[in-house]
N, C-alpha and C positions, 0 to 999 in steps of 0.2 A: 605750586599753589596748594593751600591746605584750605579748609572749612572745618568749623566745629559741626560736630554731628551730635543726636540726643538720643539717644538709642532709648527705647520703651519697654520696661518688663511687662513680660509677658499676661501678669495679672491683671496690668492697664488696658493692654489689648483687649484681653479677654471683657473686661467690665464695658469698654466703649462695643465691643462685639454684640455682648448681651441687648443693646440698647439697639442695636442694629435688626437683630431677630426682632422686637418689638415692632419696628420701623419697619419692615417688610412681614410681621403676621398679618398687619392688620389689611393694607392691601392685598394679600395673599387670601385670606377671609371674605373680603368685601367683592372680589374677582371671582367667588365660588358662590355668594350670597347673594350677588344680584341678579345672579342668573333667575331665583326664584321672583325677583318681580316681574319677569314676563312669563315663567312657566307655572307660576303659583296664585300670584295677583295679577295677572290680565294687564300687564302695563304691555300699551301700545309703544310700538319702537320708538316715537317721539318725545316720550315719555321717557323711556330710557337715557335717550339725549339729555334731555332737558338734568337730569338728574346727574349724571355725570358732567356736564360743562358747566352748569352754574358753580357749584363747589369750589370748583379750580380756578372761575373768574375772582370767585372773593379772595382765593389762595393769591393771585397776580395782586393783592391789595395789601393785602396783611403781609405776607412772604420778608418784603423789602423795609417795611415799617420794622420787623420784627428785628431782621439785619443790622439796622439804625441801635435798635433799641439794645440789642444786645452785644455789638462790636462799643457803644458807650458807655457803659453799666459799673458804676463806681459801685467793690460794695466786697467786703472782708472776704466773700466765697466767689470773689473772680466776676467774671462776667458772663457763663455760661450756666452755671450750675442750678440756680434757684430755679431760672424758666424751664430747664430741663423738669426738673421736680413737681411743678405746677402746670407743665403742660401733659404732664404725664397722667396726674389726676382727670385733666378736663378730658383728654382723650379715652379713658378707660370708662369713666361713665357714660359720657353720651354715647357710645358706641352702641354698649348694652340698650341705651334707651334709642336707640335710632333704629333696632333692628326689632323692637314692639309691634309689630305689623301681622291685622288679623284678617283673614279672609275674609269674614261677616261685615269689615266697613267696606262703603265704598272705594273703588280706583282712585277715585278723585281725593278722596280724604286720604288715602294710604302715600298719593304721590306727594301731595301738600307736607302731612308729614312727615314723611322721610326727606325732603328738600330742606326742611328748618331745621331739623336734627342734624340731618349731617352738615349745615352746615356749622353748628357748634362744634361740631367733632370735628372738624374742619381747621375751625379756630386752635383748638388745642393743639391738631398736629403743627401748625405750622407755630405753635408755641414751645412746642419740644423741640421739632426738627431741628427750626433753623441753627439755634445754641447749640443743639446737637454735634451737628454735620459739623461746624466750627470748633468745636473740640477735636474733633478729629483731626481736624487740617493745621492745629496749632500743637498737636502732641509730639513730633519732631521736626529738625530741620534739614536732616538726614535724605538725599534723592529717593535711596533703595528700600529706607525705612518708612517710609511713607508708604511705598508697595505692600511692604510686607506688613502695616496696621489695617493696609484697607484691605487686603487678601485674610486676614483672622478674623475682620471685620464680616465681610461677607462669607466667610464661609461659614462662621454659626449663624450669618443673617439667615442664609440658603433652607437653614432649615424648618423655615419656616415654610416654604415652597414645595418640601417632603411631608411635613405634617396636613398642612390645609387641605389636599387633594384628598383626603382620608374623610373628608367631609361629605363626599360626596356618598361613601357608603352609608354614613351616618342616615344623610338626609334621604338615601332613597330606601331606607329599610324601615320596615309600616312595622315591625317588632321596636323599632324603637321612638321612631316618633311616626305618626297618623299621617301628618302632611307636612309637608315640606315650610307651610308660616310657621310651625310648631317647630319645625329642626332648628330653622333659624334664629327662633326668641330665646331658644334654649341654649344650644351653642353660643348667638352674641354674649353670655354671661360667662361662659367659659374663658374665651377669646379676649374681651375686654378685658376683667379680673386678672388673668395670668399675664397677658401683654402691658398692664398697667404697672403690676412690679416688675417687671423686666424694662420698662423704659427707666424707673427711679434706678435703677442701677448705674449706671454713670455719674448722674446728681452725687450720688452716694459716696461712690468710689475713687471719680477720677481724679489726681493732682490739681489743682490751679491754688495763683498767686493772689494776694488780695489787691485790688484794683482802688483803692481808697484813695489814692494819693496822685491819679494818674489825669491828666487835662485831658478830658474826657468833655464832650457837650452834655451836658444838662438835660436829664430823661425828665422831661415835664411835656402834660399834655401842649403848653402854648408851645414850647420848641417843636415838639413834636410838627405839629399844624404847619409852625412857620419853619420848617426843616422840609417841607413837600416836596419839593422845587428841585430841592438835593437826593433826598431818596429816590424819586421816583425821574428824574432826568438827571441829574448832574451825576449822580453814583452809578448809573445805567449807562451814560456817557463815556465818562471814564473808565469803566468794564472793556465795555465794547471797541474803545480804540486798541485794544490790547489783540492783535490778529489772533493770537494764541487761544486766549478764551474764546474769541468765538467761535472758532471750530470746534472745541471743546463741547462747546452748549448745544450750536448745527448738528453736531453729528449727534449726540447723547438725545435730539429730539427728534430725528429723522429715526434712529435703533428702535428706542424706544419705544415710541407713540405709535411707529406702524406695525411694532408688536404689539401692543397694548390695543390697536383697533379690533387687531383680529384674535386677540387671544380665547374670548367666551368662545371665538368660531369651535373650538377645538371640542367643550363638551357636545356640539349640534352635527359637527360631522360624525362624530363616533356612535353617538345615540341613532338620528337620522341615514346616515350612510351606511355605516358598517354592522347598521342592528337594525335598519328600518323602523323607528322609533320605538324599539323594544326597550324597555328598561328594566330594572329589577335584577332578581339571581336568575333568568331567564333568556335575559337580552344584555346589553350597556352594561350594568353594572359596575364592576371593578376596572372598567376599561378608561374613564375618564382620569379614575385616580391614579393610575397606574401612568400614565401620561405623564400628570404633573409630578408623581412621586419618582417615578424613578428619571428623568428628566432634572430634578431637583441634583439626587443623588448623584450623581453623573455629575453635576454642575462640583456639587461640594467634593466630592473624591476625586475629580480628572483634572476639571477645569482648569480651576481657580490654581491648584499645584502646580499645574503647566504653565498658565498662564502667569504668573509670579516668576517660574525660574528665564520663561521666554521674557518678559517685561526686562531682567539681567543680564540675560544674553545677548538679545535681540536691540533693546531699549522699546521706551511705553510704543512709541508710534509706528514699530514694525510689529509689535503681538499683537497692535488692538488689530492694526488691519490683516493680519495674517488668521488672528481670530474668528475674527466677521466674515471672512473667504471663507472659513471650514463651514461655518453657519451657514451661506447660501447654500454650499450644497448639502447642509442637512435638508433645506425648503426643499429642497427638488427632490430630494428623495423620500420626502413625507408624500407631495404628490402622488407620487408612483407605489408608495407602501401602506397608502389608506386603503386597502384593498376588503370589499365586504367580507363578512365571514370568516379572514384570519385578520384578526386584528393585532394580533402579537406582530405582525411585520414590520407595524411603527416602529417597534420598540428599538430595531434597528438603525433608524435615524436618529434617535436621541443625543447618542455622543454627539453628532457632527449640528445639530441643530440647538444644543446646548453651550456650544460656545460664542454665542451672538450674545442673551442676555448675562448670561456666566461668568464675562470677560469685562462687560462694558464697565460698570460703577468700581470692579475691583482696580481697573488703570484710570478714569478718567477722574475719580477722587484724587488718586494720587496724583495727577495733573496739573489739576488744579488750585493744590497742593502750593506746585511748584509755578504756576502763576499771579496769585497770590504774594510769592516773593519777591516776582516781576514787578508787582505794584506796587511794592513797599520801597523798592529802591527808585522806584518812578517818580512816588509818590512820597516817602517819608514816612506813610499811615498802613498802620497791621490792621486790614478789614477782612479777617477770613468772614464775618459775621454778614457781610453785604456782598461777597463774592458768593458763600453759600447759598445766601437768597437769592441772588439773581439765577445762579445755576440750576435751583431747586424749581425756584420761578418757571423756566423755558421747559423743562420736567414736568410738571405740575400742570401749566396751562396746557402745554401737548396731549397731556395726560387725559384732559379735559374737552381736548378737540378731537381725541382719538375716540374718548367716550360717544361723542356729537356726530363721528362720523360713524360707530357701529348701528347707531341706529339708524341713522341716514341707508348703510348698505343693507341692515335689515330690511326697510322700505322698500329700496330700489331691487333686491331679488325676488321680491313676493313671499318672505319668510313670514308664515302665519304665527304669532302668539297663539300659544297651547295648544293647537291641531297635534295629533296623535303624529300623522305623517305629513312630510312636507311634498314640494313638487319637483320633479328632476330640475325644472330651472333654478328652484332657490338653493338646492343641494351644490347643483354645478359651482353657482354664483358663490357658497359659504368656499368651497373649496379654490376658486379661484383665487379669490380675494386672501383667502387665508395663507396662499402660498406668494403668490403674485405682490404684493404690498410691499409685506417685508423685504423680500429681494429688491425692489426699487428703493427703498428705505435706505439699504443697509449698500446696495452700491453708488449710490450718493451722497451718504455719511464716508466712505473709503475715500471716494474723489477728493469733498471738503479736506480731509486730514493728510492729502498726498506730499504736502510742503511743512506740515504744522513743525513749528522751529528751535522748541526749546527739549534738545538734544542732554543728555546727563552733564557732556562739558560745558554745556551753556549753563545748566541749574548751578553746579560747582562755582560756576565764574560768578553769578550774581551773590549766591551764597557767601565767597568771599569778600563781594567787594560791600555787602549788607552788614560782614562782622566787623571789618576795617571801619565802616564808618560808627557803628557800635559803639568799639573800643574808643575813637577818639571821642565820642560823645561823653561815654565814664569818665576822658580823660578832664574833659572841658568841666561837667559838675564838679 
């Protein structure tokens, strides 16, 4: 048995890559920036909440609409490209304008608008992404070539995750900005600007076919409306009966989101723990950045290369879970190497704690990839544009309940907004939670994925039996 393959020059790679770095700056940015509204602007931990889950509720609205809108999209430059292009605008400016936040206004007016803002900026990403992600999972047909675009993909995404911790020096150095509302009005202009031409890079560059002539449903508000039924249950339906994806989606929200709950843990232990809420060139300092930065690095130089040749050797469903092992016992030995006063100890669990988020989106893209395929021989219909949304969906809301739940644990350990020092309990509690989480996360994403079934000879077979019928379809035109 044979399959055609579509093998991808490296320049495509590269250009769907670049799009990727934008795709993870701005998270990456917003993950170092929030921190200042409760150490800058007095945002109570509910508040925090509140501001990270609502976002992600409108995301669980738009996400799958957008899916619809752009798996339909008759029109000379394909079906992905324009929104790419115009969601890239809408995300680069609100950004900038969402991160306008002055100490001298009230809490309440700063929380109010920073919740409208972002959620314009909200609106855009999920105007870029979704087309996005779907370009990706439509740029070969290939099992191993699929690894290998979402492995160049993320590894210049990563570098975003190298750059952004460098922020942290930025914002605490009074030689360059006064306060910390100041670092961040002025950085979001950086960050948005730069990350808004790096999203139009794909729009720009990538291949696609024009879609003018293709029986496609009718992008009109009334379809749209009277299409609800199908986006938001009958496409979610037929997802979901697919056991494949939804271990895909299970596990990718379980890794995830209870990284993502406890990840701010990381600047409060190192300031509060290992410096006694020293910060400056005195205390803290380069020690947060140095976390995410070389952590980053580690991801892009080790990881990602291993994890791609083991994805080969191995196949996707023994690296991710062979991965995610090496990851727990990075947790456990961050525990034990948060030690006050040498902080460089961490530095030692990095590799092994690096390969949890490092690993996940470079196989589970590619996955999904090959699920997608599933559905077109299931089903007749090429929807990477509604697999991606719903994927991105489970992502996204997680994202947003992870948000919901760090302030909830800020509550519940008694972690004071702007106190110089915290209390052994709320220290204990950051460090609990920040090791303890993820290990439950990530050994119940393993379990989910212990049978997941579409093995490279499976991909091969439906591949084949998806060109066979192809060909006879050319034959019948």
């Amino acid at each position: 048995m044979s399959t055609k393959t579509q093998k991808v020059a490296f320049g495509q790679k590269a250009a769907f890559g670049f799009g990727m770095l934008a795709n993870q700056m701005f998270p990456a940015a917003i993950s170092i920036f929030i921190v200042v509204l409760v150490q800058g602007l007095g945002f109570p931990g509910w508040m925090w909440g509140v501001v990270s889950l609502v976002p992600r509720l409108f995301d669980a609205i738009t996400d799958p609409i957008m899916g619809f809108i752009s798996d339909n999209t008759k029109s000379r430059w394909g079906r992905r490209r324009q929104y790419v292009f115009i969601g890239s605008l809408i995300m680069g400016v609100s950004f900038v304008v969402m991160w306008q936040l002055f100490k001298e206004n009230s809490v309440e007016f700063n929380f109010i608008y920073f919740l409208l803002t972002s959620l314009v900026f909200y609106l855009g990403l999920t105007i870029f992404s979704v087309p996005y992600v779907a370009m990706g999972y439509e740029m070969s047909d290939d099992f191993h070539e699929r690894t290998n675009i979402m492995a160049v993909a993320q590894w210049i995404g990563q570098w975003a995750w190298v750059i952004a911790p460098w922020f942290w020096i930025a914002m605490d150095d009074k030689e360059w900005f006064p306060t910390s509302d100041v670092a961040v009005r002025e950085l979001a202009i950086w960050v948005g600007g730069i990350c808004m031409i790096l999203a139009m890079i794909p729009a720009i560059f990538i291949k696609s076919k024009s879609t003018l002539n293709e029986q496609y449903d009718d992008i009109t508000l009334k379809n749209i409306m009277g299409r609800l039924h199908t986006i938001f249950v009958i496409n979610f339906r037929e997802a979901f009966k697919i056991k494949a994806f939804r271990k895909l989606c299970v596990a990718t929200f379980l890794i995830f989101n209870a990284f993502n709950t406890v990840a701010a843990f990381t600047y409060f232990i190192i300031v509060y723990y290992l410096f006694d809420g020293v910060t400056g060139k005195e205390g803290a300092w380069i020690w947060p950045t140095l976390f995410g930065c070389v952590g980053a690095l580690v991801t892009t130089f080790l990881v990602i290369p291993i994890v791609t040749v083991m994805s080969k050797k191995l196949g996707k469903k023994r690296a991710f879970v062979l991965s995610q092992s090496i990851s727990i016992l990075g947790y456990i030995m961050l525990w034990f190497l948060f030690i006050p006063g040498e902080p460089y100890m961490f530095l030692l669990a990095l590799p092994f704690f690096s390969f949890g988020i490092g690993s996940l989106f470079t196989l589970m893209m590619s996955m999904t990839a090959d699920v997608i395929d599933l559905d077109e021989l299931n089903t007749g219909k090429r929807r990477e544009g509604v697999f991606g949304a719903i994927y991105w969906w489970m992502v996204k809301f997680g994202f947003g309940i992870a948000g919901g739940l760090t302030g909830v644990i800020f509550s519940l350990i008694g972690f004071e907004s702007g106190n110089p020092t915290q209390s052994d309990e709320a220290i204990f509690g950051l460090r609990l939670f920040f090791t303890g989480l993820p290990i439950l996360g990530t050994l119940f994403a393993i379990w989910v994925m212990s049978d997941y079934s579409i093995t490279e000879e499976r991909a091969k077979e439906i591949r084949f039996e998806l060109d066979q019928r192809n060909e006879i379809q050319k034959e019948v035109n």
